[in-house]
C-alpha positions in Angstrom: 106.2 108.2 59.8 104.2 111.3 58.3 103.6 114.2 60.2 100.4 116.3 60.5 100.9 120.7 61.8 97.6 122.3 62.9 96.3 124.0 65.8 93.5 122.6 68.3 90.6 124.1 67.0 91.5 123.5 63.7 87.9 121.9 61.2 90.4 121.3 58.0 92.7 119.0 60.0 90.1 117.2 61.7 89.1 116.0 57.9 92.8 114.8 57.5 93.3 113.2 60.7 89.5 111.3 59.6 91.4 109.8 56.4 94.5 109.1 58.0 92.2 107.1 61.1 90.0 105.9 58.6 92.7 104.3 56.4 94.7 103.2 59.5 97.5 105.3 58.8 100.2 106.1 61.4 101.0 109.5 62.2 102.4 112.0 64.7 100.8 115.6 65.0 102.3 118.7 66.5 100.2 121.5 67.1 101.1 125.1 67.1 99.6 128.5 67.9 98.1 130.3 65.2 98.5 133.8 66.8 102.4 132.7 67.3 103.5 130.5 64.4 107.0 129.2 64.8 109.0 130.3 62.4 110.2 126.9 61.4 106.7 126.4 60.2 106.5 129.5 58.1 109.7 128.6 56.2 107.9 125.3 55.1 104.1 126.6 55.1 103.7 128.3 51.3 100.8 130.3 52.4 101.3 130.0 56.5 98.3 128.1 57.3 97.3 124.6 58.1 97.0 122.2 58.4 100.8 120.8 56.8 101.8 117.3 56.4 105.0 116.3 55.6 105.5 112.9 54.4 107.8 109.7 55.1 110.4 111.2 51.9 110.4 115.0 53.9 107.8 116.4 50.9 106.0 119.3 52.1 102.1 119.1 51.3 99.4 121.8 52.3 95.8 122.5 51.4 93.3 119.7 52.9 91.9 119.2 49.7 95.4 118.6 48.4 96.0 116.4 51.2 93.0 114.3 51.1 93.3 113.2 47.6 97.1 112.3 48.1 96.2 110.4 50.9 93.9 108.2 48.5 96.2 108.0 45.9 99.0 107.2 48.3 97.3 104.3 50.6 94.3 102.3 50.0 91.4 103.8 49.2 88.8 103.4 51.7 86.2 102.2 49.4 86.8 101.8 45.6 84.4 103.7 43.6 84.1 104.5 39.8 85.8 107.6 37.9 82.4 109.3 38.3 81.3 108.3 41.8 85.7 109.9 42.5 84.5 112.8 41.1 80.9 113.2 42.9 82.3 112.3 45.9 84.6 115.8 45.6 82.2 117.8 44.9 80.0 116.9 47.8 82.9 116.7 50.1 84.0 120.0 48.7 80.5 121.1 49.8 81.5 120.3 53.1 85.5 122.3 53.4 83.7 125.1 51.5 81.8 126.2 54.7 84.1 125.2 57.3 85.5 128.9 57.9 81.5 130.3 57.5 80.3 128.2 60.3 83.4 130.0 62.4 82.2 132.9 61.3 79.1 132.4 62.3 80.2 130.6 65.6 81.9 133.8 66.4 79.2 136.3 65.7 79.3 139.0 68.8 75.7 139.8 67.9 72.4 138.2 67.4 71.7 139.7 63.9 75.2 139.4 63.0 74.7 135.6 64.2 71.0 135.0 62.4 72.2 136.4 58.7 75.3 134.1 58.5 73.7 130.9 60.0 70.9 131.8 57.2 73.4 131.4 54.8 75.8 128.4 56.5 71.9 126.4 56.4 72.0 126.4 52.7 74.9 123.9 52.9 72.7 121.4 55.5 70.0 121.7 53.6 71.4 120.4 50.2 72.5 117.7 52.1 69.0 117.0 53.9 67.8 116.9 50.1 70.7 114.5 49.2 70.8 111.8 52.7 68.3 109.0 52.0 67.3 106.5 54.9 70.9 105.1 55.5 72.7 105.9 58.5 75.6 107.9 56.5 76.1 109.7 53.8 76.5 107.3 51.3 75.0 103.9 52.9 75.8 101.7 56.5 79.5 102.7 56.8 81.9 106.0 56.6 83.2 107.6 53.2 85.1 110.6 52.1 82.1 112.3 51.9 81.5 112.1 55.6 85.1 112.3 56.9 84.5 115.9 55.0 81.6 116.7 56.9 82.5 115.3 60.1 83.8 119.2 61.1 80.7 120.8 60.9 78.8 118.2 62.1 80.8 117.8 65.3 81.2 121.2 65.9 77.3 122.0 65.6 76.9 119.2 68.4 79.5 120.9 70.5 77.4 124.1 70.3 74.4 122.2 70.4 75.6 120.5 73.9 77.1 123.8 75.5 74.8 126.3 74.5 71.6 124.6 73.7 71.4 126.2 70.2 70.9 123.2 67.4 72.4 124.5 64.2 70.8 121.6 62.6 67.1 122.5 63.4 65.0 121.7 60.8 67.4 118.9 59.4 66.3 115.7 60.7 68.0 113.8 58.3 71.5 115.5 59.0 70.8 115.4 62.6 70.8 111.9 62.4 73.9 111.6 60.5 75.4 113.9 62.6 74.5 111.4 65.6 75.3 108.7 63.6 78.7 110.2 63.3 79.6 111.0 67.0 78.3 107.1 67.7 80.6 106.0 65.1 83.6 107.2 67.3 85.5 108.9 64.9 84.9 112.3 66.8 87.3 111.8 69.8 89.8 110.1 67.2 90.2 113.4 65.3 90.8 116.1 67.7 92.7 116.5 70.8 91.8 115.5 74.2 91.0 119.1 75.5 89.4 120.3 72.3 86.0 120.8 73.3 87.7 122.6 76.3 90.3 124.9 73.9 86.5 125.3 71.4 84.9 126.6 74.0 87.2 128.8 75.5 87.6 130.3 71.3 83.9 130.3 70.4 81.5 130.7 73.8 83.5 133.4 75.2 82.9 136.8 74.4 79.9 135.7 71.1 76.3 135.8 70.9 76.6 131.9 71.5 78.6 132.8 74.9 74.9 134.7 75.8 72.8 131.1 75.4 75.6 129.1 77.0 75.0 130.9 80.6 72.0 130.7 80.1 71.7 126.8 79.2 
């Protein structure tokens, strides 16, 4: 069986664990601290981060784009799709991974102003896909793609913020709020993170952040 290394709050292996759900892939996971890596990780982590997966031959894969796309070449893709449409689909799902560590940035702003110039810029990412989503209820029609397994992260994490804080990261988005909604309906949500992860997100990204400030008062 393959084997997925992350941490709890981690957006980049949330995107694996979608594919690997999504494709009805076993797996185990093990999750480790990030501020106290085992050193039996960093001997087989090239760059020390994760997420990590080792497959069923004991090969050593990191890099969640890296992982995604030998995930579909190694199983059965979840929808078959043209060279071109392959190739499109990257590119908007790498629109997605591109911004997973700026909305933690901006999650983790101490300060208002601080907080207000990066969501500025994290909004330019939801509002190319408001100007891509048509009238389906995901990205790409009526059922889940690699597109939005790449976006689930954000999405989920901006209704976690949304539901603890009262602050909607998605304001002015209508059409990606209702993907976003059409996500967390979908399920796939509490399939790809840990049972206390909105506990261990909170305790990361509404303590001691400007977002910490709306929270008591929500």
């Amino acid at each position: 069986m393959i084997k997925l290394i992350s941490f709890k709050n981690c957006p980049f292996v949330q995107r694996v664990m979608g594919a690997l759900v999504m494709k009805k892939v076993p797996f185990e996971i093990e999750y480790i601290e990030l501020n106290n890596k085992p050193q039996w990780f960093l001997d087989i982590s090239p760059n020390g981060q994760v997420p990590v997966l080792v497959t069923e031959d004991d090969t050593v894969l990191f890099e969640s784009d890296a992982i995604v796309e030998y995930l579909d070449d190694k199983y059965a893709p979840i929808e078959e799709v043209t060279a071109e449409q392959k190739a499109l689909d990257r590119a908007w799902s790498y629109q997605a991974s591109k911004h997973y560590m700026p909305q933690c940035g901006t999650m983790g702003s101490k300060d208002k102003d601080t907080f207000d110039t990066r969501l500025a810029n994290l909004q330019k990412a939801f509002l190319k896909a408001e100007n891509k989503l048509g009238d389906t209820q995901f990205f790409k029609g009526n059922y889940i793609s690699n597109v939005d397994i790449a976006w689930l992260p954000l999405l989920h994490r901006a209704s976690v913020i949304k539901e603890r804080s009262g602050f909607d990261m998605l304001e002015g988005f209508p059409k990606v709020q209702a993907w976003q909604s059409a996500l967390i309906k979908s399920g796939l949500t509490e399939k790809t993170v840990p049972q206390d992860f909105v506990e261990k997100f909170s305790g990361f990204y509404l303590t001691n952040t400007y977002l910490a400030s709306l929270a008591e008062a929500h």
